[in-house]
N, CA, C and O atoms as CSV, one atom per row, in Angstrom:
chain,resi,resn,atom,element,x,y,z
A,1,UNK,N,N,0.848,-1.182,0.000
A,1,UNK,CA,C,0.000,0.000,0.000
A,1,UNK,C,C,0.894,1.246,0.000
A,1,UNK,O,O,1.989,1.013,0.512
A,2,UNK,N,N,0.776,2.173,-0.318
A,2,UNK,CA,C,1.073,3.103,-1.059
A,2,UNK,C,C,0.972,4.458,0.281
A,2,UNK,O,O,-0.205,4.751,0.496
A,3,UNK,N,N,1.697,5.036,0.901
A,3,UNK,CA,C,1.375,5.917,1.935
A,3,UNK,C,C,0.797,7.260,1.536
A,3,UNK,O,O,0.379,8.071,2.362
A,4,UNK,N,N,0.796,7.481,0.029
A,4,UNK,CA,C,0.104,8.867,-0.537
A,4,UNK,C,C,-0.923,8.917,-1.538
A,4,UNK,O,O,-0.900,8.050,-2.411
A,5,UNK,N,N,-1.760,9.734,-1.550
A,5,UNK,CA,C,-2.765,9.481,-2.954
A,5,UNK,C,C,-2.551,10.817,-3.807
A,5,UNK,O,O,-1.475,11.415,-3.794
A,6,UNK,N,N,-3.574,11.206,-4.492
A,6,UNK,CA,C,-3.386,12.610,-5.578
A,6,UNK,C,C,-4.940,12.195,-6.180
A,6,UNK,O,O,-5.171,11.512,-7.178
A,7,UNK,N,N,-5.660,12.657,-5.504
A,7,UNK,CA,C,-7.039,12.981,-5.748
A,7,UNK,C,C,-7.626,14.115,-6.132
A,7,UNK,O,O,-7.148,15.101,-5.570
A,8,UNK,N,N,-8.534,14.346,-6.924
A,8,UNK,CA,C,-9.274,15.712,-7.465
A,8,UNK,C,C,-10.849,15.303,-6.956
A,8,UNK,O,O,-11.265,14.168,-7.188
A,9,UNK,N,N,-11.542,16.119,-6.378
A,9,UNK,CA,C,-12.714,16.125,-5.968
A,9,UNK,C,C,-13.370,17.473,-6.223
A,9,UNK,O,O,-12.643,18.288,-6.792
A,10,UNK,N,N,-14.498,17.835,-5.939
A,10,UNK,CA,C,-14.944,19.074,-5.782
A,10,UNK,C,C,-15.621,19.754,-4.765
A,10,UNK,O,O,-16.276,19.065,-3.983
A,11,UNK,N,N,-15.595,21.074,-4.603
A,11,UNK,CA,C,-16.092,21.652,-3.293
A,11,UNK,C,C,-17.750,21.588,-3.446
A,11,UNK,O,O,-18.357,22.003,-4.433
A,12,UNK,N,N,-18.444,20.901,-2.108
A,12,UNK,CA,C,-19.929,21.142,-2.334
A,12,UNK,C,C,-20.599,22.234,-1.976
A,12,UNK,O,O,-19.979,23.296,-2.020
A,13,UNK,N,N,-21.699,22.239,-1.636
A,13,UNK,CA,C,-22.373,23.201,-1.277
A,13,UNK,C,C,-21.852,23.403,0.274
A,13,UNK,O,O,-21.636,22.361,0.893
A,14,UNK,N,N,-21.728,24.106,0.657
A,14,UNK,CA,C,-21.553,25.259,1.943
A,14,UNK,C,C,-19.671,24.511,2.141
A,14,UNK,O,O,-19.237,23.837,3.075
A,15,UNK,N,N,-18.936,24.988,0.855
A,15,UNK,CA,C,-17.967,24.479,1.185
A,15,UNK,C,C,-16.966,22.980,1.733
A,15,UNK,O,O,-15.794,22.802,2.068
A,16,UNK,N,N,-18.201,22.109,1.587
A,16,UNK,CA,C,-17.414,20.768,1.972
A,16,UNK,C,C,-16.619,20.567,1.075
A,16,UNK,O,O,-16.689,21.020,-0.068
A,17,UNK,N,N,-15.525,19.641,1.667
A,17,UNK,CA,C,-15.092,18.865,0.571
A,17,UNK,C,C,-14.683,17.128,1.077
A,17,UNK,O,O,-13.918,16.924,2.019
A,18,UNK,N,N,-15.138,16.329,0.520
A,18,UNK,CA,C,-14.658,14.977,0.992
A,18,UNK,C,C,-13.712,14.062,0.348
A,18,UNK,O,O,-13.254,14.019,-0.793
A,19,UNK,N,N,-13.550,13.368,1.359
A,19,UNK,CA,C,-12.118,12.591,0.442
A,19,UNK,C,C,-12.045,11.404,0.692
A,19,UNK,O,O,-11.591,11.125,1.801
A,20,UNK,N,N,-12.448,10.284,-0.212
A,20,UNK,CA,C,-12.438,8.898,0.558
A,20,UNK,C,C,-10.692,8.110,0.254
A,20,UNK,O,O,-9.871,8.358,-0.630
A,21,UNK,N,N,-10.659,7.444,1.028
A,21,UNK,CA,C,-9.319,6.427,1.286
A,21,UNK,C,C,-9.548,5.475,2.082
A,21,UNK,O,O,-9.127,5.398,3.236
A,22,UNK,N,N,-10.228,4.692,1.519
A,22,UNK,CA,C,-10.640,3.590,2.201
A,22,UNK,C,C,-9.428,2.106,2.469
A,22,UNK,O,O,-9.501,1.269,3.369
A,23,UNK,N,N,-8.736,2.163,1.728
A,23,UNK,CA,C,-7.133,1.538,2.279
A,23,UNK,C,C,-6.405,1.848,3.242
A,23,UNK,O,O,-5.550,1.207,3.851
A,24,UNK,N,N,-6.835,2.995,3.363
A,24,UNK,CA,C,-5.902,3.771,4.874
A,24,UNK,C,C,-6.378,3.331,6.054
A,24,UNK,O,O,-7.571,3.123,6.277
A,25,UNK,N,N,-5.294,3.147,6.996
A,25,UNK,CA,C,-5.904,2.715,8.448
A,25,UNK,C,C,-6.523,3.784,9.491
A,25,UNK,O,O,-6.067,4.676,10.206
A,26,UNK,N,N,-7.856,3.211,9.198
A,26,UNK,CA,C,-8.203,4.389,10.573
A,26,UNK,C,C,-7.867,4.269,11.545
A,26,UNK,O,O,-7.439,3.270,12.123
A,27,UNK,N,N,-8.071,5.686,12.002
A,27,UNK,CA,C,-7.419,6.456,13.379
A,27,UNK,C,C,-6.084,6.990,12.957
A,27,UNK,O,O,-5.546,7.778,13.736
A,28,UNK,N,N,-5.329,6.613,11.593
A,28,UNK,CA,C,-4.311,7.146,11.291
A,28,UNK,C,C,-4.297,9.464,11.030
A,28,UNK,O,O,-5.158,10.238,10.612
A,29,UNK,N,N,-3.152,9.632,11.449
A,29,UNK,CA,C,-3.353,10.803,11.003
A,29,UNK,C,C,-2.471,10.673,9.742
A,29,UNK,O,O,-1.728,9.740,9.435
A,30,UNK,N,N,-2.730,11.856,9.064
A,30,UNK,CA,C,-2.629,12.245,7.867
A,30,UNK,C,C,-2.351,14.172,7.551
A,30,UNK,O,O,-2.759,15.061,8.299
A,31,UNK,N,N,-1.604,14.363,6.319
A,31,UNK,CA,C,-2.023,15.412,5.925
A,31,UNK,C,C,-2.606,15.845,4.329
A,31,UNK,O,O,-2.491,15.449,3.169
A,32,UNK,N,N,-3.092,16.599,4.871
A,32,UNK,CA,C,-4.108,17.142,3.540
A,32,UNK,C,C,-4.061,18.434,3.057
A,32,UNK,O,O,-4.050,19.460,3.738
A,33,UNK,N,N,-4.027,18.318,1.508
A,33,UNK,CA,C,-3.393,20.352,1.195
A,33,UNK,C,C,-4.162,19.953,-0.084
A,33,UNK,O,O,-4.196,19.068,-0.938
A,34,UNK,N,N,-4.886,21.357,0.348
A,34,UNK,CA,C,-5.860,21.586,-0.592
A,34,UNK,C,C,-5.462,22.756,-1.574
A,34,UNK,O,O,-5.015,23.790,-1.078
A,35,UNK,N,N,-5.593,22.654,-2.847
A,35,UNK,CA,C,-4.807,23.705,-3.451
A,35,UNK,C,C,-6.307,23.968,-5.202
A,35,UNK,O,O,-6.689,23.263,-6.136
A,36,UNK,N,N,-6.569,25.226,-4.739
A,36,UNK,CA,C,-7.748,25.271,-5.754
A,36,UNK,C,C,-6.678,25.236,-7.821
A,36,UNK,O,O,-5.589,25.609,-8.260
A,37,UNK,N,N,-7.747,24.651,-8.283
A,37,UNK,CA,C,-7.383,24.127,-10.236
A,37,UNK,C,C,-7.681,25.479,-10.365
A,37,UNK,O,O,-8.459,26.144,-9.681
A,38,UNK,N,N,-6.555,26.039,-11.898
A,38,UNK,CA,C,-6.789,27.476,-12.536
A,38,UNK,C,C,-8.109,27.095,-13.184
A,38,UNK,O,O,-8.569,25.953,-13.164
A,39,UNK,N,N,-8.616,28.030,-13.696
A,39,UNK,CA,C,-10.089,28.602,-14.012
A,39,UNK,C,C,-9.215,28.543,-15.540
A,39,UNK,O,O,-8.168,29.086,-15.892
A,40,UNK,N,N,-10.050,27.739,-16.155
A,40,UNK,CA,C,-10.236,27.456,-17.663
A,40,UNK,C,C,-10.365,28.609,-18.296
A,40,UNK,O,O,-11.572,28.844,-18.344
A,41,UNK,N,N,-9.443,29.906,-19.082
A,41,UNK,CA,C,-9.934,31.025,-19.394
A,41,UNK,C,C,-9.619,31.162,-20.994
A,41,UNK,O,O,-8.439,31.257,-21.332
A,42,UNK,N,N,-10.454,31.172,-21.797
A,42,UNK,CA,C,-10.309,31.765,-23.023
A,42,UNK,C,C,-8.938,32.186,-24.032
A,42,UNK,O,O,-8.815,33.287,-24.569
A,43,UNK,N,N,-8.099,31.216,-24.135
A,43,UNK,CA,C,-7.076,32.313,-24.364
A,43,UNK,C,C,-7.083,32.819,-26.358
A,43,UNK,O,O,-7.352,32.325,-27.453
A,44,UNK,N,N,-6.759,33.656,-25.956
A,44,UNK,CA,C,-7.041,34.592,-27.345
A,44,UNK,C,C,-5.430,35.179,-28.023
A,44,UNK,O,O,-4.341,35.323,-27.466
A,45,UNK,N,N,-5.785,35.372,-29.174
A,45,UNK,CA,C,-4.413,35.748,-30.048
A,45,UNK,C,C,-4.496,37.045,-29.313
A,45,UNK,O,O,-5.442,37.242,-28.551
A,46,UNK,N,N,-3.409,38.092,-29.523
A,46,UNK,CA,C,-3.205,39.075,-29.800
A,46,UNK,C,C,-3.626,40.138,-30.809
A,46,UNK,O,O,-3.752,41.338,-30.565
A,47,UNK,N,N,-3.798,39.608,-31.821
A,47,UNK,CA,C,-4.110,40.212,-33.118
A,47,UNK,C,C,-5.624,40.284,-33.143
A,47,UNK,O,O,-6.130,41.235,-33.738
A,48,UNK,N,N,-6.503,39.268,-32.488
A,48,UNK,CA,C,-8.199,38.813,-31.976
A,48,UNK,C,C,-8.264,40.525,-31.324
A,48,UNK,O,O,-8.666,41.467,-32.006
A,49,UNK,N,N,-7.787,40.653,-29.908
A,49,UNK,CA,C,-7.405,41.115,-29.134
A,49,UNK,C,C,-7.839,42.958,-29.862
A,49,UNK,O,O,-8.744,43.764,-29.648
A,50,UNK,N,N,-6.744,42.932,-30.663
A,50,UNK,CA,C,-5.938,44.345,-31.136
A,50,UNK,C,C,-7.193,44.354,-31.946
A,50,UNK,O,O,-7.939,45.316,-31.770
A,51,UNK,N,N,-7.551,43.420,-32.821
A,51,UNK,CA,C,-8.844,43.955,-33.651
A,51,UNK,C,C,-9.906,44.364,-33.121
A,51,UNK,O,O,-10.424,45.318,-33.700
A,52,UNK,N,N,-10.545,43.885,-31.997
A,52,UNK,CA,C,-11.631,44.685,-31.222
A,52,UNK,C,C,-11.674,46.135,-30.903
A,52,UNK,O,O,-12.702,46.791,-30.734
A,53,UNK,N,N,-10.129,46.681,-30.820
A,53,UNK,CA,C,-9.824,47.989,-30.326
A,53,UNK,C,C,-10.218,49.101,-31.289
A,53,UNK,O,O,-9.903,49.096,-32.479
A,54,UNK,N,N,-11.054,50.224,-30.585
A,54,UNK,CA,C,-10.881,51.246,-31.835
A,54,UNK,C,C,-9.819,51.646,-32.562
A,54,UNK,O,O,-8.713,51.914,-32.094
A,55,UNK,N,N,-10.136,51.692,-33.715
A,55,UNK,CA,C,-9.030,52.110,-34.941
A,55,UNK,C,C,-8.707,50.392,-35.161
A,55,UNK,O,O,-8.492,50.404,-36.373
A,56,UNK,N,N,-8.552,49.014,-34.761
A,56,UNK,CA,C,-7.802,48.186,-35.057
A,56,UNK,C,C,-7.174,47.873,-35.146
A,56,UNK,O,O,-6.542,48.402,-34.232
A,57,UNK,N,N,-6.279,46.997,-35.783
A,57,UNK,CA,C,-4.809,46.636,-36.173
A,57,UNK,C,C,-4.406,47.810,-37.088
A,57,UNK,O,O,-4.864,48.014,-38.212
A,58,UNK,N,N,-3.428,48.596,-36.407
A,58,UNK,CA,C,-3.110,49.660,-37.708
A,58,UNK,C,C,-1.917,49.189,-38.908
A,58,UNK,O,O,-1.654,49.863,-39.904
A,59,UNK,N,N,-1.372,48.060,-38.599
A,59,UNK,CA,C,-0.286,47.379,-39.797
A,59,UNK,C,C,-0.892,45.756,-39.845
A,59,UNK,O,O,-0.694,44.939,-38.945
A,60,UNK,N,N,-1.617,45.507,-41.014
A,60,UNK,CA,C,-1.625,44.322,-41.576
A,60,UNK,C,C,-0.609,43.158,-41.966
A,60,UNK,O,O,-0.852,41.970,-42.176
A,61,UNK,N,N,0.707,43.909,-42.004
A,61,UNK,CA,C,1.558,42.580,-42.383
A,61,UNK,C,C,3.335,43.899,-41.993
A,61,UNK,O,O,3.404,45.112,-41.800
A,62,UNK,N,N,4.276,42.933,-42.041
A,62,UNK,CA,C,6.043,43.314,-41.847
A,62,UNK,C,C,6.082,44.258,-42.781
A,62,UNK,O,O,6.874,45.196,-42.687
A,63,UNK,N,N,5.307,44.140,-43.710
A,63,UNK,CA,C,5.932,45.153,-45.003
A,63,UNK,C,C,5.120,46.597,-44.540
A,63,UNK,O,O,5.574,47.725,-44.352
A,64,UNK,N,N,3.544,45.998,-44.426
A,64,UNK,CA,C,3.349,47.919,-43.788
A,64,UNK,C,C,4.071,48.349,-42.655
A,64,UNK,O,O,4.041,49.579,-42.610
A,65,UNK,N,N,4.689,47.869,-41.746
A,65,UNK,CA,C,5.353,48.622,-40.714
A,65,UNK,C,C,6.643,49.136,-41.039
A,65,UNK,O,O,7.166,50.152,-40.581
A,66,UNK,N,N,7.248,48.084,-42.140
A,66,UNK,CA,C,8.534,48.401,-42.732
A,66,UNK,C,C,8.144,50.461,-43.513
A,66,UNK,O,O,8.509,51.596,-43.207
A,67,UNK,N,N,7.201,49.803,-44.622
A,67,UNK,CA,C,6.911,51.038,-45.048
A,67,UNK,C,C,6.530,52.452,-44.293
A,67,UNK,O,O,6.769,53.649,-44.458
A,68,UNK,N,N,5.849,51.679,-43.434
A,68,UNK,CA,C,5.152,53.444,-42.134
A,68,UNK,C,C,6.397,53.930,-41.735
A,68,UNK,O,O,6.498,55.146,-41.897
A,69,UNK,N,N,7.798,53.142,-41.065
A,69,UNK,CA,C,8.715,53.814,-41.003
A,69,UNK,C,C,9.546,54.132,-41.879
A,69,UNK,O,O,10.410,54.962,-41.595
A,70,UNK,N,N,9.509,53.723,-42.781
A,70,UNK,CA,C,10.616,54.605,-43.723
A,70,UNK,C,C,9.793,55.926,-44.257
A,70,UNK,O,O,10.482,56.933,-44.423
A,71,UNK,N,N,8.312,56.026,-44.558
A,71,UNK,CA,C,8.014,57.159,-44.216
A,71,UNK,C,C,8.241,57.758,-43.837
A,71,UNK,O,O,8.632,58.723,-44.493
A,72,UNK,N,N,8.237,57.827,-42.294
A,72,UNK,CA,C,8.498,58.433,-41.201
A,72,UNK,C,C,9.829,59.226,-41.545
A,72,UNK,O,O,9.860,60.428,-41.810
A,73,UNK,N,N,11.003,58.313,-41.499
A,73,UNK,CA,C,12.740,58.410,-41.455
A,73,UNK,C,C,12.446,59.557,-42.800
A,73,UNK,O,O,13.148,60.568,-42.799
A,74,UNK,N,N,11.613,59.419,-43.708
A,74,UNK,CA,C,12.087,60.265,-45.031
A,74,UNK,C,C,11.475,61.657,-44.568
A,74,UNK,O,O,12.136,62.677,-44.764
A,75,UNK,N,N,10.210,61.726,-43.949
A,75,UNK,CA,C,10.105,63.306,-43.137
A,75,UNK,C,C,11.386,63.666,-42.507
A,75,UNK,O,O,12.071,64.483,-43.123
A,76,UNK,N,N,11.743,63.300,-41.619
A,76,UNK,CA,C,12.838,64.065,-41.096
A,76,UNK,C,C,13.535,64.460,-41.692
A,76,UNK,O,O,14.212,65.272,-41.061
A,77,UNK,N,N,13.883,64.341,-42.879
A,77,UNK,CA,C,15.149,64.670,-43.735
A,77,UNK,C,C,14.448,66.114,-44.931
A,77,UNK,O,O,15.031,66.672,-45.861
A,78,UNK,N,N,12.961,66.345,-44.369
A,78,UNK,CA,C,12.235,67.053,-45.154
A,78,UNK,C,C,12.833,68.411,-44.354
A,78,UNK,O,O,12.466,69.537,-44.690
């Protein structure tokens, strides 16, 4: 028998939570650490993200950003 387990259960109503181990000898003590699972969240591109924003994605691809700055670099020299 095995002196540890790794169980997932869930919290009930008004906070219980139970845990069976029915191999274990009662009256034994034990310890128990309860550690809450991350929350399943949506994950989303960046670009998803940036498109919702007013105005949007303002560069569609490497080449418009390439181009917006060399724009840019050629004002200064105006």
């Amino acid at each position: 028998m095995s002196n540890s387990r790794k169980l997932r259960t869930k919290v009930q109503q008004g906070g219980r939570i139970e845990v069976c181990a029915p191999d274990f000898p009662v009256g034994q003590d034990v310890d128990v650490t309860i550690q809450l699972q991350p929350i399943d969240i949506e994950r989303r591109s960046v670009l998803d993200i940036l498109a919702e924003c007013p105005g949007g994605v303002l560069f569609k691809s490497a080449e418009d950003v390439d181009s917006y700055f060399r724009a840019e670099r050629d004002s200064w020299d105006r």
